[in-house]
N, C-alpha and C positions, 0 to 999 in steps of 0.2 A: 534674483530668481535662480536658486539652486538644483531645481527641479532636473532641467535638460543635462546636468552638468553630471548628474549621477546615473543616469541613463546608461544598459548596456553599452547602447551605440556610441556612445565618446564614450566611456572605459576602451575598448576598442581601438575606436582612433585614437586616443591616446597611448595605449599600450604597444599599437604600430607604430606611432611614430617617435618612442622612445628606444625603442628596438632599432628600429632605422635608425635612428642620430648616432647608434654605438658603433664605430669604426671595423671594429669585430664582426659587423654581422652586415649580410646582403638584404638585399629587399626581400628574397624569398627566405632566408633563414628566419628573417622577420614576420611577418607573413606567419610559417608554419609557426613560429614558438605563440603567437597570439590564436589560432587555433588551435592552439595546445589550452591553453587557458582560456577560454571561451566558445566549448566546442560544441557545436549546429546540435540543437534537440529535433530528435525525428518526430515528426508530425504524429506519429502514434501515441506518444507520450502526453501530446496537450490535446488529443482528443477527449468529447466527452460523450460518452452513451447515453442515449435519446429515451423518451421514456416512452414506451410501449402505449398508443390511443390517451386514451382521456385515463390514466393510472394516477393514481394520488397516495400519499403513504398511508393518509386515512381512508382509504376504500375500504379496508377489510382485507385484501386480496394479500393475505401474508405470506404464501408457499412463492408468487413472484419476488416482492420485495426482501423474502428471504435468498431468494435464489439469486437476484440482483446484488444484495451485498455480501456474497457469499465470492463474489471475484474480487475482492478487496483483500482476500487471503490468498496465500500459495501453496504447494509441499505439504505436508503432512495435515495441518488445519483447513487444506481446499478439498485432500481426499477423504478427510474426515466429515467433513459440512456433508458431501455427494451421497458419501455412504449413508450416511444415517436422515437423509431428506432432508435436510435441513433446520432440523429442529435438534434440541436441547435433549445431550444422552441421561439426563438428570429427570427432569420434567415435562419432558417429550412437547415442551408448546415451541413452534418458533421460532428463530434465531432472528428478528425483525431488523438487527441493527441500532437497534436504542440501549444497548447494554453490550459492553464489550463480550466478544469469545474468547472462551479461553481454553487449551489443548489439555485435557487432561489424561495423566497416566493411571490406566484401572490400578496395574499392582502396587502401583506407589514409586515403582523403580525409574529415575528420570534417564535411565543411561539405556532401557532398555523401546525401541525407538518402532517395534514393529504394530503393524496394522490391527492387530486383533488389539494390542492394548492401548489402544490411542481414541477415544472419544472425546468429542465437543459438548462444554455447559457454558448458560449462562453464568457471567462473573459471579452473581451471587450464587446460582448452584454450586461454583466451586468452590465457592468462601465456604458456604453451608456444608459442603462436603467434608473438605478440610476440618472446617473444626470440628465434627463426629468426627474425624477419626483422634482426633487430641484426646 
């Protein structure tokens, strides 16, 4: 039964009490170097957002579930989703989530980083975009 054996919890106690055995080091040197290496996730991070009444991805209800997975982005592609409601600057349906987003530069220039020239397409709008300009 190798299962318990790979568990955080003995890597842990194991990693303490290999730390301890070293002549070199005290119980708290040990201690700190093993939450150096397996450090506490704040409870924030494994939470998960609840889904708003009786919602289902198939409702219809696309401007929520657009909005919903619009905080799976951050920095330039989460100001971009807000600005433009959340839909597609290409084909104006939607950003649903079923198709990656992708940041794209109006002038072409990817060095040039400001808000006016930063809109969001679906992957294939961008594909599609892309090759017109080829």
């Amino acid at each position: 039964m190798d299962g318990p054996r790979h568990s955080l919890w003995y890597l842990d106690q194991d990693a303490f009490r290999r730390f301890k055995s070293d002549k070199n080091k005290g119980r708290d040197e040990a201690r700190q170097l093993v939450n150096q290496a397996f450090p506490a996730v704040p409870y924030s991070e494994n939470k998960f957002v609840m889904v708003k009444g009786e919602k289902s991805p198939y409702d219809g209800d696309l401007p929520y579930w657009s909005k919903r997975n619009s905080k799976l982005y951050d920095g330039h592609t989460a100001r971009a989703l807000r600005r433009q409601g959340y839909k597609c600057g290409h084909c104006g349906l939607y950003l649903d989530g079923n198709e990656k987003v992708h940041l794209h530069h109006i002038d072409g220039n990817h060095d040039n980083w400001k808000t006016k020239n930063l809109t969001v397409f679906h992957e294939s709008c961008h594909d599609y975009t892309k090759k017109a300009r080829e």
